[in-house]
N, C-alpha and C positions, 0 to 999 in steps of 0.2 A: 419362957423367960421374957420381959421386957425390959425397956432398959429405957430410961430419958431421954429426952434427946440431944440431948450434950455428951449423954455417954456415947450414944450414937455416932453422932459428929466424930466423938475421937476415935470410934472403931473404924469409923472410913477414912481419917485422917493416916491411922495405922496403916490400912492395908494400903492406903497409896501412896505411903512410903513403902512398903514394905509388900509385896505380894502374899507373901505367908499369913501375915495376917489376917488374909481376906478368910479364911476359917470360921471367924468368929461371926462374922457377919452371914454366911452361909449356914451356921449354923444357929445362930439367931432368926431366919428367916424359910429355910427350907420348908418347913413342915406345911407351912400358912401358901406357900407359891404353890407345893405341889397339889395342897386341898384345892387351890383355886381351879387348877389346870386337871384335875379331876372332875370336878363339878361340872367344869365346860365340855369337855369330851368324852366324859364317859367310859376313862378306859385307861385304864391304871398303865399298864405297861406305855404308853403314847403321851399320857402327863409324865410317869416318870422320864420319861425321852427330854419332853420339855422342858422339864424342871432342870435338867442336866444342861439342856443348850442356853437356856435363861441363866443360868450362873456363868457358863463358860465367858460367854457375850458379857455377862456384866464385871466381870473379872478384867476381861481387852478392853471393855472401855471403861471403868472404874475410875482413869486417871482422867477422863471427861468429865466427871460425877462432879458439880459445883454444889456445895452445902448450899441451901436456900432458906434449910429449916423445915422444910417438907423432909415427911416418914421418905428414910430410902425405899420401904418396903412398894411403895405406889411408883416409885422409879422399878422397882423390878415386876413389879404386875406389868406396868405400861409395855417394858422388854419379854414379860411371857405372853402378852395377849398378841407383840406384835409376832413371835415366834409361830403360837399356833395358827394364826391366820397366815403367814406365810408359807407353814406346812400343809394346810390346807388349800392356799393356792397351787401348790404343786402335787398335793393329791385327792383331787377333786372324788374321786372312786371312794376313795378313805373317810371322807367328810359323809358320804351316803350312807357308807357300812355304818359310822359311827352315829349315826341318828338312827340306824335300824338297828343297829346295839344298845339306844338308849330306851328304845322304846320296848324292845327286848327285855333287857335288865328290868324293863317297871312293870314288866307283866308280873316277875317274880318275887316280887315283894311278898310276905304272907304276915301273917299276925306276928311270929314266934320274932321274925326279923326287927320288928317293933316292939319286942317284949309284952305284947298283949295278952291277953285271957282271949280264948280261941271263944269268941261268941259274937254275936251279929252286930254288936256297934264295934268289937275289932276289924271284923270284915266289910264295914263300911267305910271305916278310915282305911284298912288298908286299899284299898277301891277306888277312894278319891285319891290317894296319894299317887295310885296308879296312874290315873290321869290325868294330874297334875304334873307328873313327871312326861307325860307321855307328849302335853300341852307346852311346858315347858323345852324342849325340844325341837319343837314348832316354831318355836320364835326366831326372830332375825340376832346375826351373830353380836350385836351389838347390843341388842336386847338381854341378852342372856349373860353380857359380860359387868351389866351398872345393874342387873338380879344378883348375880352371884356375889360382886363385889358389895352389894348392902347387904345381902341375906345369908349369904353363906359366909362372907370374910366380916361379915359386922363392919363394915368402915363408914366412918363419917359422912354426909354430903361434902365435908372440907376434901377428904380422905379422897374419895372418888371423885373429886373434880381436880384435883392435881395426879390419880393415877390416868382417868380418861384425857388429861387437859381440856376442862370444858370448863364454863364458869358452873360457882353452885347454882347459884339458878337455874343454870340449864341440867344440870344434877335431876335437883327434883320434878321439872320437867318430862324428862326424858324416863324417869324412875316411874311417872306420874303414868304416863304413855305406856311402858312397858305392862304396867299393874292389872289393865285397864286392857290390854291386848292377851295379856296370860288368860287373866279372866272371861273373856270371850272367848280364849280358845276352850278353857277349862269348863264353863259353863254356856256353850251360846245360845241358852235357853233364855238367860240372863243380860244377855249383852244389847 
């Protein structure tokens, strides 16, 4: 479901009058935070953790939340990205497992997972996916959060410069850098 951004504005007006109301906007948002916090860690049970302390947090401070006209959704990315990276300050062990869990996970990619026809240019793409996942992983935490935020949440350079607060020009920048770093991991035959 979307919704304008007026409707918006009044579902946060709502719930800061009103805590119960905060419902709608949780449930207007959930799905999009936890794919996000997915993509990033690789680990469904530790997004959904996330996803959970990302709404709590943005529940307590809600009555902070000043309309600006900026998507609330990039106020709550801004609070899950800060979430995981603070949980991964405090579990440093955790942050290893979960790159040896990603790289894991992309071993087992196979065709069927891709709905492909089991024959040799399925098993090439799945191959490259592999290592692209496995490349992808490699990257610096900041790298992988204006990737997922373009590629996996579809957001704007508007979009991702008020969830990262950067300007857009440094958006594309930094997007530019990451592309350009994946790819070198992905192919550094190429790079």
């Amino acid at each position: 479901m979307t919704v304008s951004p007026e409707q918006e504005r009044k579902l946060i007006e709502a719930a800061q009058a009103d805590r119960r109301e905060f419902v709608a906007l949780y449930d207007l948002h959930v799905d999009a935070v936890h794919r996000f916090l997915v993509s990033r860690t690789a680990n469904t049970q530790l997004a959904e953790d996330l996803t959970s302390d990302t709404f709590m947090i943005a529940l307590e401070k809600l009555h902070k939340f000043k309309w600006t006209g900026r998507p609330f959704r990039s106020w709550l990315y801004r609070v899950a990205i800060n979430e995981m990276n603070q949980y991964y300050r405090k579990h440093k062990k955790e942050r290893e497992l979960a790159l040896k869990q990603w790289k894991e996970e992309g071993e087992h990619f196979d065709a069927a997972d891709m709905n492909l026809k089991k024959n040799e240019d399925a098993q090439e793409a799945v191959e490259s996916i592999r290592q692209l996942n496995q490349s992808f992983g490699l990257l610096k935490p900041k790298e992988q959060d204006i990737l997922s935020l373009r590629f996996f949440e579809d957001q704007s350079y508007q979009e991702i410069s008020e969830t990262l607060n950067i300007s857009v020009s440094n958006v594309g920048v930094r997007l530019n850098r990451a592309l350009k770093r994946l790819q070198s991991l992905h192919n550094p035959q190429n790079a």
